[in-house]
VMD Tcl script that builds the backbone (N, CA, C; Angstrom):
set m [mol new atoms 249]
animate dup $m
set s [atomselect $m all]
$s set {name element resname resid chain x y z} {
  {N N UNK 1 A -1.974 -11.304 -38.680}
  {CA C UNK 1 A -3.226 -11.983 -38.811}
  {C C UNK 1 A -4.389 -11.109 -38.399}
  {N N UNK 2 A -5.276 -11.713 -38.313}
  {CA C UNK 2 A -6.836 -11.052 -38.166}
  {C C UNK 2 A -7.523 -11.374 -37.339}
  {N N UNK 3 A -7.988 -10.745 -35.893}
  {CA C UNK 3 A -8.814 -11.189 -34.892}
  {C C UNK 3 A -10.392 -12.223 -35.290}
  {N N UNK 4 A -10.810 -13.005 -35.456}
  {CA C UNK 4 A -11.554 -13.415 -35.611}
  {C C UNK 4 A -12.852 -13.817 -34.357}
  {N N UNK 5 A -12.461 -14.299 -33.492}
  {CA C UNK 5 A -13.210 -14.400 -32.513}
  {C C UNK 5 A -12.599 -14.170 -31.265}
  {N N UNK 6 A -13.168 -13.550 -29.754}
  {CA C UNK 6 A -12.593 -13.172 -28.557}
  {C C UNK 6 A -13.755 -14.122 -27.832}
  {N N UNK 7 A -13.037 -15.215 -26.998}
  {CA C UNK 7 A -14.285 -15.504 -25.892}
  {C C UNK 7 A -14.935 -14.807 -24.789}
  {N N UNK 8 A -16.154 -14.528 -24.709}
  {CA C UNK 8 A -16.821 -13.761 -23.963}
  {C C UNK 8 A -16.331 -13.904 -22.578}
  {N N UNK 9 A -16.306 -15.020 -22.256}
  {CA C UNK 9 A -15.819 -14.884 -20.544}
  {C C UNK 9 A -14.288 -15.273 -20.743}
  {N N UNK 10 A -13.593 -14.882 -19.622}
  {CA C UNK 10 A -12.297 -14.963 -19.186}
  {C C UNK 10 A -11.828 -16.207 -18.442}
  {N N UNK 11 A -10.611 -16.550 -19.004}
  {CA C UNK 11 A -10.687 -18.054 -18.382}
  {C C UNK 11 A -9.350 -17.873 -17.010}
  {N N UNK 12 A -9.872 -18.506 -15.959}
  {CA C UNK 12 A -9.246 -18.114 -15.576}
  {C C UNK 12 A -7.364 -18.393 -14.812}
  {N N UNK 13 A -7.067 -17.934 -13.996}
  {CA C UNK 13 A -5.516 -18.268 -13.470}
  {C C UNK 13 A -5.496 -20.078 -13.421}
  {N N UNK 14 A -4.469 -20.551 -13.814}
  {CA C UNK 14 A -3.967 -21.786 -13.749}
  {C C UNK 14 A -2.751 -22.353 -13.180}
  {N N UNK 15 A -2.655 -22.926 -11.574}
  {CA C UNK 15 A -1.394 -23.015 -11.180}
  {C C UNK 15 A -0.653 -24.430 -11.533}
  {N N UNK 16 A -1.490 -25.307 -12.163}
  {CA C UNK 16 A -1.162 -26.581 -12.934}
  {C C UNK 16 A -0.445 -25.780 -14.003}
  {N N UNK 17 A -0.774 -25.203 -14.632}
  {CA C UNK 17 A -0.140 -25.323 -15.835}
  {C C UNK 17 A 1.159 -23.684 -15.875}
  {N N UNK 18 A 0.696 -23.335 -14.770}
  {CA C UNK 18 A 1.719 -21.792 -14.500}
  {C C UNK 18 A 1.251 -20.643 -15.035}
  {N N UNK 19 A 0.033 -20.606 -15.508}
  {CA C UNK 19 A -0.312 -19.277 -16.052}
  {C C UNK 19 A -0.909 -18.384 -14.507}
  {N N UNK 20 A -0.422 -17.695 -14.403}
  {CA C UNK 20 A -0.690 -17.135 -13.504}
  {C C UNK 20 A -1.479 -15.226 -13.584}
  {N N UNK 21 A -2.569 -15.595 -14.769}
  {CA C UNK 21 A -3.411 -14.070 -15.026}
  {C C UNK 21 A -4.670 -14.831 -15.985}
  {N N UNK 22 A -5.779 -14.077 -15.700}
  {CA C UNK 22 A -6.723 -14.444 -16.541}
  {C C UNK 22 A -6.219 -14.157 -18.280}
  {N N UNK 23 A -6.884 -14.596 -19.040}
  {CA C UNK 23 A -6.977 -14.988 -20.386}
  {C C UNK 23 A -8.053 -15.088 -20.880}
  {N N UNK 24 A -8.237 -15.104 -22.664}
  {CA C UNK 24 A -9.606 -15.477 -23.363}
  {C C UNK 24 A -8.984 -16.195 -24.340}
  {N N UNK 25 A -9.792 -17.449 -24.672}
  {CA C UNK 25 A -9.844 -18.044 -26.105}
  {C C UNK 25 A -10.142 -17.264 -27.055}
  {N N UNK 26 A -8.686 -17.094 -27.732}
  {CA C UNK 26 A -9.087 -16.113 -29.409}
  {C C UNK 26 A -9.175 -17.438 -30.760}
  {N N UNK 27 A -9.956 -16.753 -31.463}
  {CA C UNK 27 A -9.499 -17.297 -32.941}
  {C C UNK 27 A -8.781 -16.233 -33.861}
  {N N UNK 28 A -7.487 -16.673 -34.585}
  {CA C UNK 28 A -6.827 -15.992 -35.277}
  {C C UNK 28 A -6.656 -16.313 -36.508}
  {N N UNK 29 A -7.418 -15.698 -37.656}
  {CA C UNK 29 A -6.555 -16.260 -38.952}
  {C C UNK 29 A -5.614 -14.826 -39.496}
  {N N UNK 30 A -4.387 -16.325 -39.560}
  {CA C UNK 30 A -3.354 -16.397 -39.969}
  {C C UNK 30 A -2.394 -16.002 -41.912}
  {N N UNK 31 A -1.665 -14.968 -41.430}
  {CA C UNK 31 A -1.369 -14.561 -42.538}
  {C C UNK 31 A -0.650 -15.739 -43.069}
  {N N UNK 32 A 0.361 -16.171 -42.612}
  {CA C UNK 32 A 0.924 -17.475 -42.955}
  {C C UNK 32 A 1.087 -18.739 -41.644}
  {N N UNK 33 A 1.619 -19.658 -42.445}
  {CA C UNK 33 A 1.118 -21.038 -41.162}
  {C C UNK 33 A 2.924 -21.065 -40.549}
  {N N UNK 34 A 4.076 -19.973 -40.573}
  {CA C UNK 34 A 5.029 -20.275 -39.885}
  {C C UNK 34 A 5.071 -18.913 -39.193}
  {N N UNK 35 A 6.152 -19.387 -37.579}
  {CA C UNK 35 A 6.630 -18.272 -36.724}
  {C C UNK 35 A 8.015 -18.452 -37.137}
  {N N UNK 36 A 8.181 -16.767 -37.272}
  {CA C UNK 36 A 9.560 -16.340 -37.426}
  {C C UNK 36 A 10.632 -16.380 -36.339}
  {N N UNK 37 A 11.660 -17.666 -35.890}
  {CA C UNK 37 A 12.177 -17.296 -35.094}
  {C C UNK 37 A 13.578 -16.539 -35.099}
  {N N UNK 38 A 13.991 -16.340 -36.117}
  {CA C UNK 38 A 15.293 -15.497 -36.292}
  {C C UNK 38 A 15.546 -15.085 -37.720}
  {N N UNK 39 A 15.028 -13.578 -37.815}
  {CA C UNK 39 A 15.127 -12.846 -39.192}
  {C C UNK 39 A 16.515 -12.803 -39.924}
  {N N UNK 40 A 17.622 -12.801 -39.479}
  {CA C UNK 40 A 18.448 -12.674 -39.811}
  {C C UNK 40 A 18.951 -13.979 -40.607}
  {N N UNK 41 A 18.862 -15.286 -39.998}
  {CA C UNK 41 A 19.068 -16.695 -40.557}
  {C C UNK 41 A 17.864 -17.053 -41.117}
  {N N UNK 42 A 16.938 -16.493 -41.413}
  {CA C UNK 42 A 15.714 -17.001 -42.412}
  {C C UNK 42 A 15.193 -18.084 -41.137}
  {N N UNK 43 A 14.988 -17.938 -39.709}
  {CA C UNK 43 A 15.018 -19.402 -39.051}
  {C C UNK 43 A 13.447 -19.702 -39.054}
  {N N UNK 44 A 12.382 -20.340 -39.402}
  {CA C UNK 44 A 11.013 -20.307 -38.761}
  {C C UNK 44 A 10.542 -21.485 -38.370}
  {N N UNK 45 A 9.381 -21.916 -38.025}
  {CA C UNK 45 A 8.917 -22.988 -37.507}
  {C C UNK 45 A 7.605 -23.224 -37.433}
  {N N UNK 46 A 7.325 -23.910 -38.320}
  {CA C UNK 46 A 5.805 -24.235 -38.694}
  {C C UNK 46 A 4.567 -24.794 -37.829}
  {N N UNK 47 A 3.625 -23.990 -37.803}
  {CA C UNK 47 A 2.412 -23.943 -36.817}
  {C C UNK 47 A 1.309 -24.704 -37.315}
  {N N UNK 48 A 1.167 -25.345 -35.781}
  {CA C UNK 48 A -0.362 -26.460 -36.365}
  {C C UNK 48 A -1.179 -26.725 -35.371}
  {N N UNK 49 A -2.549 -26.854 -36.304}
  {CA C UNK 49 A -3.697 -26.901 -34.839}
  {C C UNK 49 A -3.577 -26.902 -33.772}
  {N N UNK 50 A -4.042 -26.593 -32.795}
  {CA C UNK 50 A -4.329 -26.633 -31.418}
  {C C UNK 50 A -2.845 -26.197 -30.616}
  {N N UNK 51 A -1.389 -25.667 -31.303}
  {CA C UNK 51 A -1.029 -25.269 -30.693}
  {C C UNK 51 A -1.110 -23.960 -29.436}
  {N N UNK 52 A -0.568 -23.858 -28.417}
  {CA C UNK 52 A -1.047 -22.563 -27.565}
  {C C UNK 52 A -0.219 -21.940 -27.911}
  {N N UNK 53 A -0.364 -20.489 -27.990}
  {CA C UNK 53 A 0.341 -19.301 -28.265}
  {C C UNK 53 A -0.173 -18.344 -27.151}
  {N N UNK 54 A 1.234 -17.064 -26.434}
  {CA C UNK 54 A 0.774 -16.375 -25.702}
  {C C UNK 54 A 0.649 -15.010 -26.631}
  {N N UNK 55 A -0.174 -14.150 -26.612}
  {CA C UNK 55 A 0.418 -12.566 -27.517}
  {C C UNK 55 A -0.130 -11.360 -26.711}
  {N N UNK 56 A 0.326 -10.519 -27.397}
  {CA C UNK 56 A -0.484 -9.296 -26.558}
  {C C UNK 56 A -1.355 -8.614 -27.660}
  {N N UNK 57 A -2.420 -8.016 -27.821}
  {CA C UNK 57 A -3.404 -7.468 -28.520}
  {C C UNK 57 A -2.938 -5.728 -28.196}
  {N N UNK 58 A -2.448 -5.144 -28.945}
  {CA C UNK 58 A -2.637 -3.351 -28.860}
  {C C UNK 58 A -4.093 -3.350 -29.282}
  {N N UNK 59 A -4.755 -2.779 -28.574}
  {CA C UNK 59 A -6.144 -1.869 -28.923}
  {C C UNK 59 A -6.157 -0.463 -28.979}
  {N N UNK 60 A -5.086 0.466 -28.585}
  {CA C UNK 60 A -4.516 1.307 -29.154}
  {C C UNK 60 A -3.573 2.201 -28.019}
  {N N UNK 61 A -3.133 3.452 -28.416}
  {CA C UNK 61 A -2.198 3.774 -27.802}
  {C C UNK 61 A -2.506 4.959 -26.747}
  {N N UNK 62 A -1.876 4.670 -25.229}
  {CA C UNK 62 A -1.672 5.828 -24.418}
  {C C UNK 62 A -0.685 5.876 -23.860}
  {N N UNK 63 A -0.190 6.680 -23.122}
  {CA C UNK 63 A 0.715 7.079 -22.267}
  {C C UNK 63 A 0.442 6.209 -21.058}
  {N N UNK 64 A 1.409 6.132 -20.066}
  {CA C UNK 64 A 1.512 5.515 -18.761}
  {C C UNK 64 A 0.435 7.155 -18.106}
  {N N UNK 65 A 0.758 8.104 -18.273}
  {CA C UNK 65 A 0.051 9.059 -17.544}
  {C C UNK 65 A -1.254 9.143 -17.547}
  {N N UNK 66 A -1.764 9.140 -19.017}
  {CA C UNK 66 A -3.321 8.934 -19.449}
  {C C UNK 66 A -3.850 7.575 -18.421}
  {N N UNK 67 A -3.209 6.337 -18.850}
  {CA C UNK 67 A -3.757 5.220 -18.039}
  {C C UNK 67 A -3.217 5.600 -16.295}
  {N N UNK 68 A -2.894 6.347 -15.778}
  {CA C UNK 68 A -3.164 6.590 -14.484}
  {C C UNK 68 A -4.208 7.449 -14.358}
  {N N UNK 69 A -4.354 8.703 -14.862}
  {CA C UNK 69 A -5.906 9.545 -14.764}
  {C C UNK 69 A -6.989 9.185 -14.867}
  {N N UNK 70 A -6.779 8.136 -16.260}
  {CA C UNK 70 A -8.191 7.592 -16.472}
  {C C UNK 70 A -8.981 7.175 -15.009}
  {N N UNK 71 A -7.779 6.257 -14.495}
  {CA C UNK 71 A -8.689 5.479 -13.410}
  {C C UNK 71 A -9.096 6.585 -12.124}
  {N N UNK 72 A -8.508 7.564 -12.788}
  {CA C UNK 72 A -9.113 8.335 -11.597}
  {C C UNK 72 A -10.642 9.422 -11.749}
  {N N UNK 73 A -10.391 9.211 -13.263}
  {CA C UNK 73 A -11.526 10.736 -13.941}
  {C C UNK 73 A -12.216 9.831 -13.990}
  {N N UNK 74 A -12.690 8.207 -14.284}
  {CA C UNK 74 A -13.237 7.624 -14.100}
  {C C UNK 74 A -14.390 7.521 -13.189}
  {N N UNK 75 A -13.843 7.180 -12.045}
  {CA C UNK 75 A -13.861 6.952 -10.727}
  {C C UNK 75 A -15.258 8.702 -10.344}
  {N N UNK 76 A -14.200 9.553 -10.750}
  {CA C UNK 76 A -15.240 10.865 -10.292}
  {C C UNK 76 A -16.294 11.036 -11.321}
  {N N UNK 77 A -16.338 10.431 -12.464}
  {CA C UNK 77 A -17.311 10.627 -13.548}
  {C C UNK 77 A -18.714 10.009 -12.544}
  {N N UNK 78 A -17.954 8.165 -12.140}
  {CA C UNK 78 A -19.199 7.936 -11.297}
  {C C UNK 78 A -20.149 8.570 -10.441}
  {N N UNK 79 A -19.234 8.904 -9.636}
  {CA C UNK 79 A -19.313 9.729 -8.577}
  {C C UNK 79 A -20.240 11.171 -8.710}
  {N N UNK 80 A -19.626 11.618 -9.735}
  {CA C UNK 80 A -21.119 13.081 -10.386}
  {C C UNK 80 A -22.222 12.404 -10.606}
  {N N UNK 81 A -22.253 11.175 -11.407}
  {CA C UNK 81 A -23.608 10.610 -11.925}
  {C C UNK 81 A -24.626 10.280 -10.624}
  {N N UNK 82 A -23.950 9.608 -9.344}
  {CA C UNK 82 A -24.889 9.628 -8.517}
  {C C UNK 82 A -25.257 10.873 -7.834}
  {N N UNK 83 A -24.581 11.530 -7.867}
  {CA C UNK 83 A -25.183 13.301 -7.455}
  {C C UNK 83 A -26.368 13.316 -8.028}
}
mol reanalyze $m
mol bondsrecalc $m
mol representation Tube
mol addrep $m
């Protein structure tokens, strides 16, 4: 599917309901209206309004190493700027 909308603010941890990490309201349209639950048996199960779905979004790719430096070259980028 196709990102359509990201909510600006983050909603946050919920111990009623067990989510336990912030989140955003997305809108997604949808290549088709079923989830595939088992490729092999053709198994799926058809999706409708207002169900919740959890997913993960790739925005693209690094290494575990890159995302440890960053936060550090980061960090000293600041750090020159107030020099």
């Amino acid at each position: 599917g196709e990102v359509i909308s990201i909510s600006d603010d983050a909603i946050p941890p919920d111990q009623e309901s067990g989510r336990a990490y912030f989140s955003f309201e997305t809108t997604i349209d949808l290549e088709r209206q079923t989830f595939v639950l088992d490729n092999e048996n053709d198994l799926e199960i058809g999706l409708q309004n207002g169900m919740a779905i959890n997913s993960n979004i790739n925005v693209g790719k690094r290494t575990v190493l890159e995302l440890f430096f960053n936060r550090f070259t980061g960090k000293f980028r600041s750090l020159t700027n107030v020099n």
